[in-house]
N, C-alpha and C positions, 0 to 999 in steps of 0.2 A: 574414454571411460564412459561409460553407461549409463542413463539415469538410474538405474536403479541400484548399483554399486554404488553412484554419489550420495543415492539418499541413504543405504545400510551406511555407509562413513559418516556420513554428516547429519542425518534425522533431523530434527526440528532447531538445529543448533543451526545447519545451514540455510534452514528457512527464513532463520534469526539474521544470519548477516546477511543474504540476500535480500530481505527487506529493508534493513539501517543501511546500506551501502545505496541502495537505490532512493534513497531519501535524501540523501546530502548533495553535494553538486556534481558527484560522481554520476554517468551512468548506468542505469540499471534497470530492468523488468522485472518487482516483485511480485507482480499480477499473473505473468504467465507462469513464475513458480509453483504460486501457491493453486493456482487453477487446474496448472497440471497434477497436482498430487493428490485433490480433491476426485478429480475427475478420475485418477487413476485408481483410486480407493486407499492409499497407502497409508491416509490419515480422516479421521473426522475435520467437522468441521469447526468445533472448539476447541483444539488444540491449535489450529492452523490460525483460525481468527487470532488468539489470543497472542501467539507469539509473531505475528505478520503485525499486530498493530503495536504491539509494545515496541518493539523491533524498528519499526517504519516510526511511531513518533521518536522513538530516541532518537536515532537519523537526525530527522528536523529538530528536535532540540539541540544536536551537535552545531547546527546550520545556523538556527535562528542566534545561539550562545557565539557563535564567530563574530556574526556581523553585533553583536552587541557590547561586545570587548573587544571589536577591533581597535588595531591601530591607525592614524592617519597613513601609516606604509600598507594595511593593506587596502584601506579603503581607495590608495591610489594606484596599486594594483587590478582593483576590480573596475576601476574608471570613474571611480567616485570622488573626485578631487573636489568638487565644492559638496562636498556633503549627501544625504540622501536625495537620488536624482527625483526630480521636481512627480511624475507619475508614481512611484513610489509612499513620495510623502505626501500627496494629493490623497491617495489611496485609504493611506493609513491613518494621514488627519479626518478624513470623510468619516472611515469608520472602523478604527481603532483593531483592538485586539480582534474582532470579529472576521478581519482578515485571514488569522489563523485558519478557518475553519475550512477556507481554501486553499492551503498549502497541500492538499494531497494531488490538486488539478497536477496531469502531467507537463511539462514543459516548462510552466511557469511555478508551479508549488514550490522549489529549492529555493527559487531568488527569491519569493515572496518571503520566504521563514528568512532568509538573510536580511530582506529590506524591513521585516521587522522588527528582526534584531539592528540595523543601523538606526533603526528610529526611536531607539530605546522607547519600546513601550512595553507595556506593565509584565514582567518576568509572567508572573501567577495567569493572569487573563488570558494571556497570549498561549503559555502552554497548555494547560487548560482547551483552548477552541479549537488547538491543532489536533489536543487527544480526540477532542467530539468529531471532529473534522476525518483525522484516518478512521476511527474505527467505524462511522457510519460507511465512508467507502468500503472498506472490507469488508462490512456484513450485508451491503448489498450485493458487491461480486463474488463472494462464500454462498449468498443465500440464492441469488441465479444460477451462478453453478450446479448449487444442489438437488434446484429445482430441476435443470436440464436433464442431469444425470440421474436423479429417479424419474423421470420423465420418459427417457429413452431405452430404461431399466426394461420400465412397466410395459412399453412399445412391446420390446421383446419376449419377457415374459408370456403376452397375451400369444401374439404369435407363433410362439412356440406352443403353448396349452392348443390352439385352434390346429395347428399342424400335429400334434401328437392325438388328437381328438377323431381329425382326418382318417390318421393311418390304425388307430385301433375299428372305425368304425368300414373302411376295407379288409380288414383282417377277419372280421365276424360274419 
């Protein structure tokens, strides 16, 4: 299937799961999603911010809510048998909810919303820093993007005016 066929099916509704899926411990690139579609023109860029970051923090609230109402069965599933592992809770004793605000880093963001939810810290604070946390990412890689692509607009633009300029002034 096409992107373009996927995006008439699914519009911003799959930009929506694309983001919440790639936030939780699943694999996923909501970056290059939303990058592409920027870049393709298919959407602005406040529609795309808006549903890329709601989307992506819910995600990590799904993640951070697991590890905070886990059970001792899954906490011994994920290898957590004595509790939150010692860098984790180092982390998060050092400096609390503020953690959140790096849950978007790639690799590490998922287990950090899990290992703050096993550290039960403060519901409100923590979701909160994760919101400030995805949506400054987004609106830096939304706001580079956009820059690029009227950047490379204007490239062509100019170029084309200097070559259309060319050929009326051999025509005269």
């Amino acid at each position: 299937m096409k992107l373009n066929s996927c995006i008439e099916r699914w519009g911003l509704a799959g930009v929506f799961v694309a983001c919440f899926l790639s936030s939780t411990l699943l694999p996923g690139v909501s970056e290059v999603v939303i990058v592409s579609l920027l870049a393709a023109g298919l959407y602005k860029v406040w529609p795309l911010f808006a549903v890329a970051t709601i989307g992506n923090w819910l995600g990590s609230v799904v993640t951070y809510l697991t590890g905070y109402w886990s059970s001792e069965w899954l906490m011994s599933l994920l290898g957590f048998e004595q509790g939150v592992p010692d860098n984790v809770r180092l982390w998060v004793e050092d400096y609390g909810c503020l953690c959140g605000l790096l849950v978007w880093v790639p690799g590490i963001g998922d287990f950090l919303a899990l290992g703050l939810g096993l550290a039960k810290t403060s519901v409100a604070l923590t979701l909160v820093a994760i919101l400030i946390g995805k949506a400054a990412r987004y609106a830096v890689l939304l706001g580079l993007t956009k820059a690029v692509k009227d950047a490379i607009s204007n490239f062509i633009n100019v170029r084309k005016s200097k070559h259309k300029q060319q050929e009326e002034c051999t025509t005269t």
